[in-house]
N, CA, C and O atoms as CSV, one atom per row, in Angstrom:
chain,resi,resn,atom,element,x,y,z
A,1,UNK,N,N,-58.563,14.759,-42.656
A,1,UNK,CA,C,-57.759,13.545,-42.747
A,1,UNK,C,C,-57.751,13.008,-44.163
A,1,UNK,O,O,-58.630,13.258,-44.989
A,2,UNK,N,N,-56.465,12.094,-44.421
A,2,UNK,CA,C,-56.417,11.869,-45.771
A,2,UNK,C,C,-56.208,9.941,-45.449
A,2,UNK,O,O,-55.634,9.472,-44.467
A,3,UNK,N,N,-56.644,9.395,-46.212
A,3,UNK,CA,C,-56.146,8.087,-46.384
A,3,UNK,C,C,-55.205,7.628,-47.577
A,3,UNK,O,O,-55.393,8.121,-48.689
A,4,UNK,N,N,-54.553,7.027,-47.445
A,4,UNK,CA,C,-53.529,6.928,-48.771
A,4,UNK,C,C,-53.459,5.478,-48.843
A,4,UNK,O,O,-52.833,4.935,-47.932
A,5,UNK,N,N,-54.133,4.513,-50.019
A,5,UNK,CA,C,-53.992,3.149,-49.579
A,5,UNK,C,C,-53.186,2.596,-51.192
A,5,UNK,O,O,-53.803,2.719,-52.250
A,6,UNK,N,N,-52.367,2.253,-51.163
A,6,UNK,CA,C,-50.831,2.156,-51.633
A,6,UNK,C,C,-51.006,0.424,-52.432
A,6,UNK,O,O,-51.664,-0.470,-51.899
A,7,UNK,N,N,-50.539,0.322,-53.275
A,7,UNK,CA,C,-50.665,-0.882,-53.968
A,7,UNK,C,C,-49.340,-1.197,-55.014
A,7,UNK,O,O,-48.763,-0.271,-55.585
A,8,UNK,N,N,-48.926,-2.673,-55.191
A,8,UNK,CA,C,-47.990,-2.323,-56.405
A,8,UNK,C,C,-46.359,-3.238,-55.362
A,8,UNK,O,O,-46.347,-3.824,-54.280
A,9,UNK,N,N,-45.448,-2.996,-56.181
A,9,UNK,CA,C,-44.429,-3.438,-55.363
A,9,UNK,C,C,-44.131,-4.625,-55.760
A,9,UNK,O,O,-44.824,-5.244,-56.567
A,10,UNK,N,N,-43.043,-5.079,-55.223
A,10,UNK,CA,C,-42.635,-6.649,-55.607
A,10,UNK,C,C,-40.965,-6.593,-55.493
A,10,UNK,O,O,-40.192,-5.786,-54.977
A,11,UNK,N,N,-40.815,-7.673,-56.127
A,11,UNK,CA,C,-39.397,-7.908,-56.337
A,11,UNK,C,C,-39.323,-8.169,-57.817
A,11,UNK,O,O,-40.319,-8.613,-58.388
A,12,UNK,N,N,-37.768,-7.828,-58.742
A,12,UNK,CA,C,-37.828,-7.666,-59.798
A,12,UNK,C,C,-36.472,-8.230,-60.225
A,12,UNK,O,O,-35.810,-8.274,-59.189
A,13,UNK,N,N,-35.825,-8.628,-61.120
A,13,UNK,CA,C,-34.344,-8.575,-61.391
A,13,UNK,C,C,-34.116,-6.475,-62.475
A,13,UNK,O,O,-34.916,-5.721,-63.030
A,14,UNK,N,N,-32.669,-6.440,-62.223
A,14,UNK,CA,C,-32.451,-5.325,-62.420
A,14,UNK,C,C,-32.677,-5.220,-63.910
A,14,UNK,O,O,-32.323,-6.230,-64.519
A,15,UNK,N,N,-33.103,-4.394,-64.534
A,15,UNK,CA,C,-33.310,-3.914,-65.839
A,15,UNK,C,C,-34.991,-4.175,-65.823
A,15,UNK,O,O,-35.530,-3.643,-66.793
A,16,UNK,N,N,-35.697,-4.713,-65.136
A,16,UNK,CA,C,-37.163,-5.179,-65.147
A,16,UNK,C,C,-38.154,-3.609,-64.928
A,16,UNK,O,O,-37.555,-2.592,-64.576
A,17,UNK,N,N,-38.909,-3.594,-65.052
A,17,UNK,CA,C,-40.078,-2.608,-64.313
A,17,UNK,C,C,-40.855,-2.835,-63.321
A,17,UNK,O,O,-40.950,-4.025,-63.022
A,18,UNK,N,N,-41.619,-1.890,-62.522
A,18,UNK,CA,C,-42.722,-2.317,-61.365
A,18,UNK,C,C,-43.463,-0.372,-61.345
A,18,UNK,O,O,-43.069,0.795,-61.338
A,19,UNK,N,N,-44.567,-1.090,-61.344
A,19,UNK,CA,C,-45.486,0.173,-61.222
A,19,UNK,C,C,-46.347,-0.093,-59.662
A,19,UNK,O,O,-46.671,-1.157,-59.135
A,20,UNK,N,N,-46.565,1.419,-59.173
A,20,UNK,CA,C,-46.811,1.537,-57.632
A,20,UNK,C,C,-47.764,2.361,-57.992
A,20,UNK,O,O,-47.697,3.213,-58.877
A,21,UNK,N,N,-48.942,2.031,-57.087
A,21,UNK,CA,C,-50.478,2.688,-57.209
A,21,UNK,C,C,-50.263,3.055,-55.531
A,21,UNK,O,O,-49.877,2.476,-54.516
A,22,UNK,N,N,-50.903,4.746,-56.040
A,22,UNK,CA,C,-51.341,4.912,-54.307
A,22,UNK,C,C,-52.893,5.925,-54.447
A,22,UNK,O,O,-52.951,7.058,-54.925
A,23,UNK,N,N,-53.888,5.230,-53.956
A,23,UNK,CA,C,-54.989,6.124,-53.691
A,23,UNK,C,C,-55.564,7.129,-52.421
A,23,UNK,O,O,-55.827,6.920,-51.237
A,24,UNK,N,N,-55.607,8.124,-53.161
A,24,UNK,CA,C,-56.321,9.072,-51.688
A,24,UNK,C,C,-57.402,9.195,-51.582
A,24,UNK,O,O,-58.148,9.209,-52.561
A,25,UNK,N,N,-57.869,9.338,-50.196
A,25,UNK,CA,C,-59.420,9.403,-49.636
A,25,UNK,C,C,-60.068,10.835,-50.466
A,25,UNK,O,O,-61.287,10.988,-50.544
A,26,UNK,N,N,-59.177,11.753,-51.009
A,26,UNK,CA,C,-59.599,13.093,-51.192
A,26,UNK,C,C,-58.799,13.734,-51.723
A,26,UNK,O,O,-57.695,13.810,-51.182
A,27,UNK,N,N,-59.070,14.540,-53.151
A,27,UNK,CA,C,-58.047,15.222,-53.580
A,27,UNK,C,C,-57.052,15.899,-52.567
A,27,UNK,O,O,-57.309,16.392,-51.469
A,28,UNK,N,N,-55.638,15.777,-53.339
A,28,UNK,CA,C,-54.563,16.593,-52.424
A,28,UNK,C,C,-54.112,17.945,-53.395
A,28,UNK,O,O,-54.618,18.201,-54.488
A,29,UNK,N,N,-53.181,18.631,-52.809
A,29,UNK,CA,C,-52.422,19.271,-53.940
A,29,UNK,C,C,-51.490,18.888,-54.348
A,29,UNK,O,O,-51.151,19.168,-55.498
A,30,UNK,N,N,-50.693,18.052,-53.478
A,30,UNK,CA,C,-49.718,17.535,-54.002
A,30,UNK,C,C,-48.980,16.258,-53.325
A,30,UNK,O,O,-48.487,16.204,-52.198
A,31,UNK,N,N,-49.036,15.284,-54.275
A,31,UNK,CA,C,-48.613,13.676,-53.638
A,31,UNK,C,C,-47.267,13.461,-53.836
A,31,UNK,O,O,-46.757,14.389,-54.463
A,32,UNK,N,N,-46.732,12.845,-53.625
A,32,UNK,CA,C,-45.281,11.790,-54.104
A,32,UNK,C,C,-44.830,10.426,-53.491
A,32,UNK,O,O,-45.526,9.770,-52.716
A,33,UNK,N,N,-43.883,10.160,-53.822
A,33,UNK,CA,C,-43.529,8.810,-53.397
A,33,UNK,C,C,-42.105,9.479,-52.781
A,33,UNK,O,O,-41.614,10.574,-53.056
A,34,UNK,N,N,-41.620,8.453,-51.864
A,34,UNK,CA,C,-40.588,8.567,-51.012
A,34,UNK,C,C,-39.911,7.336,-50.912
A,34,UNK,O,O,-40.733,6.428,-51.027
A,35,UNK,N,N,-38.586,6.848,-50.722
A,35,UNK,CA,C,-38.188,6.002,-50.453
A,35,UNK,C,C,-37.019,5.901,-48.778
A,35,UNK,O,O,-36.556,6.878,-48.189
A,36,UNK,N,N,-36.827,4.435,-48.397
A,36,UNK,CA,C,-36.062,4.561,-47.324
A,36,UNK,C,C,-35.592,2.978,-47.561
A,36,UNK,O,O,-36.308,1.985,-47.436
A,37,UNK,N,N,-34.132,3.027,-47.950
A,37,UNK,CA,C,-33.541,1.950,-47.780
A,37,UNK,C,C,-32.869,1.689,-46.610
A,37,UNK,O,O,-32.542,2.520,-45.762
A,38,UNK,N,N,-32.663,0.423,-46.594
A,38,UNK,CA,C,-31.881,-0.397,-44.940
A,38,UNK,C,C,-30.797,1.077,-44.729
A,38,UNK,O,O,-30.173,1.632,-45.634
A,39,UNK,N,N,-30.816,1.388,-43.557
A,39,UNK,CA,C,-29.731,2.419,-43.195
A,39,UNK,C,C,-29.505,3.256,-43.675
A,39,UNK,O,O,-28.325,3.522,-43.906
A,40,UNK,N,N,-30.458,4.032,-44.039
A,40,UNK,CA,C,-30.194,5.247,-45.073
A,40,UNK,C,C,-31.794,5.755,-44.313
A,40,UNK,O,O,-32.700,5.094,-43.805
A,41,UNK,N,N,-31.584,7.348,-44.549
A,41,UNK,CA,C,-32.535,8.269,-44.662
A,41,UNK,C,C,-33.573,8.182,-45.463
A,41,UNK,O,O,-33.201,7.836,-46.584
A,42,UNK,N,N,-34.939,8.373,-45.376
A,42,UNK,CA,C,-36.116,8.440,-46.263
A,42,UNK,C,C,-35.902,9.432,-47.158
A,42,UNK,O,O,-35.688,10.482,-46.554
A,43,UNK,N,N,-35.854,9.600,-48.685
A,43,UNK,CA,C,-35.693,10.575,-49.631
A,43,UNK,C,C,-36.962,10.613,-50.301
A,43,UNK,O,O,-37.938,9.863,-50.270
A,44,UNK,N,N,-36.583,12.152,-51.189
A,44,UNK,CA,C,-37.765,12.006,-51.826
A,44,UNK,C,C,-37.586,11.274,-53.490
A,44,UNK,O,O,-36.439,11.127,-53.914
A,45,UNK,N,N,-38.417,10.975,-54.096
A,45,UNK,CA,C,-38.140,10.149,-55.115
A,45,UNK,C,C,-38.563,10.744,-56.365
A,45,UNK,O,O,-37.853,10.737,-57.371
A,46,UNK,N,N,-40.358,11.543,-56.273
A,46,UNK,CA,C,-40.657,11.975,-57.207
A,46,UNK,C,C,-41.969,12.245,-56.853
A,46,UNK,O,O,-42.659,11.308,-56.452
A,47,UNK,N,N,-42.619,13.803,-56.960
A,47,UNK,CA,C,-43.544,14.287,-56.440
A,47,UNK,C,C,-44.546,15.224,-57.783
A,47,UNK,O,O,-43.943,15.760,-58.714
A,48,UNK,N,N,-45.564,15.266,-57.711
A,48,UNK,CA,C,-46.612,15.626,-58.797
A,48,UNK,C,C,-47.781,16.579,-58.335
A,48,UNK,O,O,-48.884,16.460,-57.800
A,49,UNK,N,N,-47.118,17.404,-58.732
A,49,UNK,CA,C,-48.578,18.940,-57.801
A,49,UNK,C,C,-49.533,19.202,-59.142
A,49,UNK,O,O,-49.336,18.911,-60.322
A,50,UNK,N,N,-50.549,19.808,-58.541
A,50,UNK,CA,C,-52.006,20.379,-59.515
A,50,UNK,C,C,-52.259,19.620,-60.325
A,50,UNK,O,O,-52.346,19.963,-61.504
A,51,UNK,N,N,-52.501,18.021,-59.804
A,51,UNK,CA,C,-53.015,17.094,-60.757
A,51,UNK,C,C,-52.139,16.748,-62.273
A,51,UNK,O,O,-52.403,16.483,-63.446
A,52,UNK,N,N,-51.226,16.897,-61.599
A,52,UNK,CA,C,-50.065,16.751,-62.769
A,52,UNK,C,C,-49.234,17.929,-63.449
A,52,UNK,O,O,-48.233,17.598,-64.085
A,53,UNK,N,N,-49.571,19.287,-63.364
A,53,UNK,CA,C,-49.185,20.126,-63.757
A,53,UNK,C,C,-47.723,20.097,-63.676
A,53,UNK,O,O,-47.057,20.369,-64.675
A,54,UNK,N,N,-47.335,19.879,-62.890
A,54,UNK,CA,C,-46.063,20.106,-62.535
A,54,UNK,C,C,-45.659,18.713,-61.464
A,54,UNK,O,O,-46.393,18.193,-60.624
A,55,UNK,N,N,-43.846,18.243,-61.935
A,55,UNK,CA,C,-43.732,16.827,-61.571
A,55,UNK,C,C,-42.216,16.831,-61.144
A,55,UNK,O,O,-41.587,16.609,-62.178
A,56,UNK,N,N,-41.080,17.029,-59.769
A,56,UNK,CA,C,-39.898,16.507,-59.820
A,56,UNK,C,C,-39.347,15.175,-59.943
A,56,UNK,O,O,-40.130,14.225,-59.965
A,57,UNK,N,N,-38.295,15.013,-60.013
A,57,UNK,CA,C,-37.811,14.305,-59.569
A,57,UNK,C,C,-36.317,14.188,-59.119
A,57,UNK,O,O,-35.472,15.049,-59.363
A,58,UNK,N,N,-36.123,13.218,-58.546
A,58,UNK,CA,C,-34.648,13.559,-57.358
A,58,UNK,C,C,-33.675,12.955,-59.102
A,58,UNK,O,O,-34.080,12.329,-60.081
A,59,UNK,N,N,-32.572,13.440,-58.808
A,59,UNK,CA,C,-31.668,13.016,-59.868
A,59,UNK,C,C,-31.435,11.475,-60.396
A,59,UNK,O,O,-31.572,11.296,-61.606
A,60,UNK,N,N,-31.167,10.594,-59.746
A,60,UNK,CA,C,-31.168,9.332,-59.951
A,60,UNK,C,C,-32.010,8.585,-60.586
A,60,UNK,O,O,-31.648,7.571,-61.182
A,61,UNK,N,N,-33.399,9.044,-60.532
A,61,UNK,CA,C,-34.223,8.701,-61.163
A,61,UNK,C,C,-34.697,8.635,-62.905
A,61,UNK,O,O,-35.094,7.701,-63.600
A,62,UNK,N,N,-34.423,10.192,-63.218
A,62,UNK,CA,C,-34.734,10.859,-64.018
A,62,UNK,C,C,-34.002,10.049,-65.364
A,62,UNK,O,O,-32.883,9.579,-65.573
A,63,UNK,N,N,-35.377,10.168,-66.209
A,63,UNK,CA,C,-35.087,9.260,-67.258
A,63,UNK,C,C,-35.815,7.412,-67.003
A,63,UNK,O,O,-35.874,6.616,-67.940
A,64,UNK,N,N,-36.257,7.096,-65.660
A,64,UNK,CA,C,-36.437,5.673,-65.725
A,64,UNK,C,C,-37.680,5.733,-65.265
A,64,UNK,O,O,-38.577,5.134,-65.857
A,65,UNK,N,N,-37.953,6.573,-63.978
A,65,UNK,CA,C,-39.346,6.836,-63.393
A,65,UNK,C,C,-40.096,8.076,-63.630
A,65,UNK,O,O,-39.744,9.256,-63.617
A,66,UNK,N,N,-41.376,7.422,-63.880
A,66,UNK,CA,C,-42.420,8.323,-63.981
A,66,UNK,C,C,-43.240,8.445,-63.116
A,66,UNK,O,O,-43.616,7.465,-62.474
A,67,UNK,N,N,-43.761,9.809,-62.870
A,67,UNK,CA,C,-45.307,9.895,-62.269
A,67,UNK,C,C,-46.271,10.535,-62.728
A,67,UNK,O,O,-46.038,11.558,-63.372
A,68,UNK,N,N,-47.438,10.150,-62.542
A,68,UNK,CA,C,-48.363,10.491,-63.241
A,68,UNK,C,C,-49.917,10.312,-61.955
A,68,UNK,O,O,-50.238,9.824,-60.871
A,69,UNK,N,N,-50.303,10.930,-62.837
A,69,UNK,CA,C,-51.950,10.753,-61.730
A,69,UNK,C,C,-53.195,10.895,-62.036
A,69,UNK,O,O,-53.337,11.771,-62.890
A,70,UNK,N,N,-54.610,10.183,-61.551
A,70,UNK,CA,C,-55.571,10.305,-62.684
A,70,UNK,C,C,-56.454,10.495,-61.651
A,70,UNK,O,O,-56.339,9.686,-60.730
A,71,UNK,N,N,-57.428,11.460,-61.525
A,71,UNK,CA,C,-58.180,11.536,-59.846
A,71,UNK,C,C,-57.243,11.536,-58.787
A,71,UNK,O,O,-56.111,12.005,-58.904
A,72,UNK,N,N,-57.702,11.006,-57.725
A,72,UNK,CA,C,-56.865,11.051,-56.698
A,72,UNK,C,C,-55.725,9.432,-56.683
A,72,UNK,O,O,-55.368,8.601,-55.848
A,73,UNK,N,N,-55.581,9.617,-57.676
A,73,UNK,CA,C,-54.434,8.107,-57.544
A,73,UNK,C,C,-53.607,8.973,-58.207
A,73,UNK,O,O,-53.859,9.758,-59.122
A,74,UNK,N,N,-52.160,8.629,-57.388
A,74,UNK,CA,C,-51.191,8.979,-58.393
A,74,UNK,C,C,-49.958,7.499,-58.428
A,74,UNK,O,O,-49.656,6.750,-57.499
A,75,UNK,N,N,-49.514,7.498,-59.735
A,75,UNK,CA,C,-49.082,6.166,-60.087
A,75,UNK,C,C,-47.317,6.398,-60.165
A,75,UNK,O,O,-47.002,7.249,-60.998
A,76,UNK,N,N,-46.180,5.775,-59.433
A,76,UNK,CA,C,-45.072,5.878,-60.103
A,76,UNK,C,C,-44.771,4.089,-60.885
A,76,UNK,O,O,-44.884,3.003,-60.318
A,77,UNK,N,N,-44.403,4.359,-62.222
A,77,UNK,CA,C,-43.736,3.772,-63.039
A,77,UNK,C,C,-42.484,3.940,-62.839
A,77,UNK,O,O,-41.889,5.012,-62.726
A,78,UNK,N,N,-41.779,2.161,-62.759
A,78,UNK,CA,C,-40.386,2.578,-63.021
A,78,UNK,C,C,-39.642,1.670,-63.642
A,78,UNK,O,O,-39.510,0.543,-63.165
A,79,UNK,N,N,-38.944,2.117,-65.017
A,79,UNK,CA,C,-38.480,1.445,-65.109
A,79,UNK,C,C,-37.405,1.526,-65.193
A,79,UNK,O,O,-36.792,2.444,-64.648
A,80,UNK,N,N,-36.459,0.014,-66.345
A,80,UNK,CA,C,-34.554,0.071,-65.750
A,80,UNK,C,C,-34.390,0.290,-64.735
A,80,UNK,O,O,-33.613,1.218,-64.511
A,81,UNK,N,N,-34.891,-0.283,-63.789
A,81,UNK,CA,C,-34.650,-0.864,-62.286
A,81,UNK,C,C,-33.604,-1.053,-61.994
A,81,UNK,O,O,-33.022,-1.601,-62.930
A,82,UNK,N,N,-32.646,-0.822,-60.718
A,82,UNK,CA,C,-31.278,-1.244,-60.739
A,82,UNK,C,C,-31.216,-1.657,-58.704
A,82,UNK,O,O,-32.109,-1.594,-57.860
A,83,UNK,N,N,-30.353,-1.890,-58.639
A,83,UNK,CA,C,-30.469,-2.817,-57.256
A,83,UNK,C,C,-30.235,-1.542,-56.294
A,83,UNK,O,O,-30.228,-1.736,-55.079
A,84,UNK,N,N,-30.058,-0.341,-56.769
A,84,UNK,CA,C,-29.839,1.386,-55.600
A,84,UNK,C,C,-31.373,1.164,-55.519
A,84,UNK,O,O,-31.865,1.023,-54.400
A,85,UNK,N,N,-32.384,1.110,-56.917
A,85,UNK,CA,C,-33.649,1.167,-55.961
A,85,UNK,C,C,-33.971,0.649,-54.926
A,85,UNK,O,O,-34.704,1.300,-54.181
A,86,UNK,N,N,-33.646,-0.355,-54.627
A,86,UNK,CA,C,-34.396,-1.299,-53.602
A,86,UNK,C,C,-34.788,-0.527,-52.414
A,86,UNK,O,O,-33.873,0.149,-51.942
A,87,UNK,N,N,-35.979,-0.457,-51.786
A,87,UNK,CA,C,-36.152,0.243,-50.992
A,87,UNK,C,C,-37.409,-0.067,-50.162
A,87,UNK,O,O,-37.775,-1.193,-50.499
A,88,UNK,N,N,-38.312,0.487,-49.132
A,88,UNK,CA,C,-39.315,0.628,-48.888
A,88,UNK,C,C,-40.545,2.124,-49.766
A,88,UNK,O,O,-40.448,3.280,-49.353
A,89,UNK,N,N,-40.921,1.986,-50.195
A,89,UNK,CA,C,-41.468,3.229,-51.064
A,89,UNK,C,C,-43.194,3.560,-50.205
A,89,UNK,O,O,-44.254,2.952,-50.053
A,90,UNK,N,N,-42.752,4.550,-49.928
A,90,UNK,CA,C,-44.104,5.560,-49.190
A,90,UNK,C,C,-44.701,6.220,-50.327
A,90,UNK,O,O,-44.063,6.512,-51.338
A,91,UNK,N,N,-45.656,6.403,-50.194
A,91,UNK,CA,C,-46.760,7.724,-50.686
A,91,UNK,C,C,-47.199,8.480,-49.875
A,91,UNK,O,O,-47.698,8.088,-48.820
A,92,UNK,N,N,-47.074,10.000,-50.289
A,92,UNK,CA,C,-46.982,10.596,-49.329
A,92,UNK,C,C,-48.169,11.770,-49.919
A,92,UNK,O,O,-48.430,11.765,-51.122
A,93,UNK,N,N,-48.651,12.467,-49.263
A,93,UNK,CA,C,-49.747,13.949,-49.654
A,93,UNK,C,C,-49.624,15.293,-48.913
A,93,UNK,O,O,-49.379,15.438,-47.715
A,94,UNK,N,N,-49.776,15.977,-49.573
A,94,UNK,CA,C,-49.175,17.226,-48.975
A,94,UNK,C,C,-50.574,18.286,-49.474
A,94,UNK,O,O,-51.226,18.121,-50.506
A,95,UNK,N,N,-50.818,19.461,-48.362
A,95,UNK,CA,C,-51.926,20.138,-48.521
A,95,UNK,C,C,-51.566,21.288,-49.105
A,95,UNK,O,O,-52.340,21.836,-49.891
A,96,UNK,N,N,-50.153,21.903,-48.761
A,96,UNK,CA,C,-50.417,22.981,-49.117
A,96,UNK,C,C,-49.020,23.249,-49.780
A,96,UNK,O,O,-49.211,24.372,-50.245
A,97,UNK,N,N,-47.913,22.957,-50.063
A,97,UNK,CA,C,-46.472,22.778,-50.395
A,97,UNK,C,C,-46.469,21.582,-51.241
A,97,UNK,O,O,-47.362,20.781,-51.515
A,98,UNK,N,N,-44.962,21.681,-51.660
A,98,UNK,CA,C,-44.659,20.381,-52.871
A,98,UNK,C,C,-43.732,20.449,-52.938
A,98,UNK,O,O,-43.304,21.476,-53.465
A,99,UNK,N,N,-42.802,19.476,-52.485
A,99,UNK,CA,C,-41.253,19.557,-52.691
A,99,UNK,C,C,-40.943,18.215,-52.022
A,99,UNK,O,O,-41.713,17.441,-51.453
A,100,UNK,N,N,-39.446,18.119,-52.259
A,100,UNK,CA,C,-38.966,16.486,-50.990
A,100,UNK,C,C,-38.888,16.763,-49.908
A,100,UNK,O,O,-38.750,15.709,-49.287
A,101,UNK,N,N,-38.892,17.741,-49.126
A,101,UNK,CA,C,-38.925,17.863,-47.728
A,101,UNK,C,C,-40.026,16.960,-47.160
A,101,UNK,O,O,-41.090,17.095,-47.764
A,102,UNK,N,N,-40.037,16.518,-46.658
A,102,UNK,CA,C,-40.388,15.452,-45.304
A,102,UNK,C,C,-41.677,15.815,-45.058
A,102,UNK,O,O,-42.770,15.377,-45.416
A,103,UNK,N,N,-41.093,17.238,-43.962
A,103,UNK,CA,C,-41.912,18.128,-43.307
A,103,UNK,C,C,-43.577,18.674,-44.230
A,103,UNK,O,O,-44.705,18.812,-43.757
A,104,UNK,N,N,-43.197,18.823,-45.315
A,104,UNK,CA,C,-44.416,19.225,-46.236
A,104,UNK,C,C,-45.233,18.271,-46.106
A,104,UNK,O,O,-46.336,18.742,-45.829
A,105,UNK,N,N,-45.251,17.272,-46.159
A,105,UNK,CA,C,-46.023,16.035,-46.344
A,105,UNK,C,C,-46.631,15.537,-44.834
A,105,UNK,O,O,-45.944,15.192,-43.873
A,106,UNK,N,N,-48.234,15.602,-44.904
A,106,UNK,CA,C,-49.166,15.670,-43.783
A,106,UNK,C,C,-48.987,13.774,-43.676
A,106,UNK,O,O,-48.367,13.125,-42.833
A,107,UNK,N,N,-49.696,13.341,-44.736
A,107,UNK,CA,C,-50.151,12.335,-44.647
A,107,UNK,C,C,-49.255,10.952,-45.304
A,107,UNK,O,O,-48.757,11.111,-46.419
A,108,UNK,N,N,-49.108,9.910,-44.755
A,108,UNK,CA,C,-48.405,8.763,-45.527
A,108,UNK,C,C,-48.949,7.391,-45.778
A,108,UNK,O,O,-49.771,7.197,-44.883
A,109,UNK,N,N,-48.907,6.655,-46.331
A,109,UNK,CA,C,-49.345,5.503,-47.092
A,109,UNK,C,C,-48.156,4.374,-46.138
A,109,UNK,O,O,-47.156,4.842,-45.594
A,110,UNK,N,N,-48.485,2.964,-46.087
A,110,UNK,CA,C,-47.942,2.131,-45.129
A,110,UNK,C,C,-47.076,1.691,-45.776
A,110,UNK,O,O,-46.997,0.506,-45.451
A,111,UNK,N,N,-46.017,2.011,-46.855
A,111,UNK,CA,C,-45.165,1.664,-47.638
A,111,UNK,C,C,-45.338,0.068,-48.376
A,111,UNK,O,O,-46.093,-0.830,-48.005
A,112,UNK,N,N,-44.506,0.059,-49.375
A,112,UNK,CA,C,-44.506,-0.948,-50.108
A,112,UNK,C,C,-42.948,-1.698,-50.263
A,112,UNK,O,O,-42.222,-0.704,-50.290
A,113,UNK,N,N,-42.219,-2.658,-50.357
A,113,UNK,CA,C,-41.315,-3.199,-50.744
A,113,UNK,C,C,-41.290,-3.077,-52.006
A,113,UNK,O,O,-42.233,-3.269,-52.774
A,114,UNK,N,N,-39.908,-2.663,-52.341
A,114,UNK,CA,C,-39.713,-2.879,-53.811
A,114,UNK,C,C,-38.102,-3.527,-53.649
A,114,UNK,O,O,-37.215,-3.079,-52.922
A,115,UNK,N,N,-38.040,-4.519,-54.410
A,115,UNK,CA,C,-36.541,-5.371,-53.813
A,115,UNK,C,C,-35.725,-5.416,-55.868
A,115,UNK,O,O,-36.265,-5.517,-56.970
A,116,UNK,N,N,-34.753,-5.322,-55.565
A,116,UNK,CA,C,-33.982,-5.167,-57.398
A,116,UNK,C,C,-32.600,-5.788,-56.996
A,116,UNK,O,O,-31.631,-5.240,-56.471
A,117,UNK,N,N,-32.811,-7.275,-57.446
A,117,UNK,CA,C,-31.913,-8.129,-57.601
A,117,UNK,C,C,-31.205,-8.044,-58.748
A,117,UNK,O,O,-31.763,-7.710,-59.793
A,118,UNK,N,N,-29.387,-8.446,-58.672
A,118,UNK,CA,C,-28.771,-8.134,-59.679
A,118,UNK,C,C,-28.475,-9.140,-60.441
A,118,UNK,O,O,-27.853,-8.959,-61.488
């Protein structure tokens, strides 16, 4: 079993930043964050295998958010915030795979609000 206890979040006006902490009970191979806005599908957002070695991210992002990870915390930074983020944001851990699929990901974190007013 993994615990994932998730920190960070808020509300922001658009162009602002917000950084999201999520800690695990136990190294993983590979973590990420996920998002799920009102009426929309949970996506993936941006995922970080072998302790950083290697890091996606979904298109929209790229260029504003980062991830990064130091032990078993891995951190997304984001900034130039825009009101598409707004979302619920998961952390998610995966044992043996790394990608946005859903399915890869064992374990999840109780999400966080992140709200981007315009």
């Amino acid at each position: 079993q993994v615990q994932l206890v998730e920190s960070g979040g808020g509300s922001v006006q658009a162009g602002g930043s917000l950084r999201l902490s999520c800690t695990a009970s136990r190294y993983t191979y590979c973590m990420g964050w996920f998002r799920q806005a009102p009426g929309k599908e949970r996506e993936g957002v941006a995922v970080i295998k072998g302790r950083g070695a290697t890091t996606f991210y979904v298109d929209s992002v790229k260029g504003r958010f980062t991830i990064s990870a130091s032990q078993n915390t891995v951190y997304l930074q984001m900034n130039n915030l825009k009101p598409e983020d707004t979302a619920v944001y998961y952390c998610a851990a995966a044992l043996y795979a790394c990608s946005f699929r859903n399915a890869d990901f064992s374990y999840w974190g109780q999400g966080t609000q992140v709200t981007v007013s315009s």
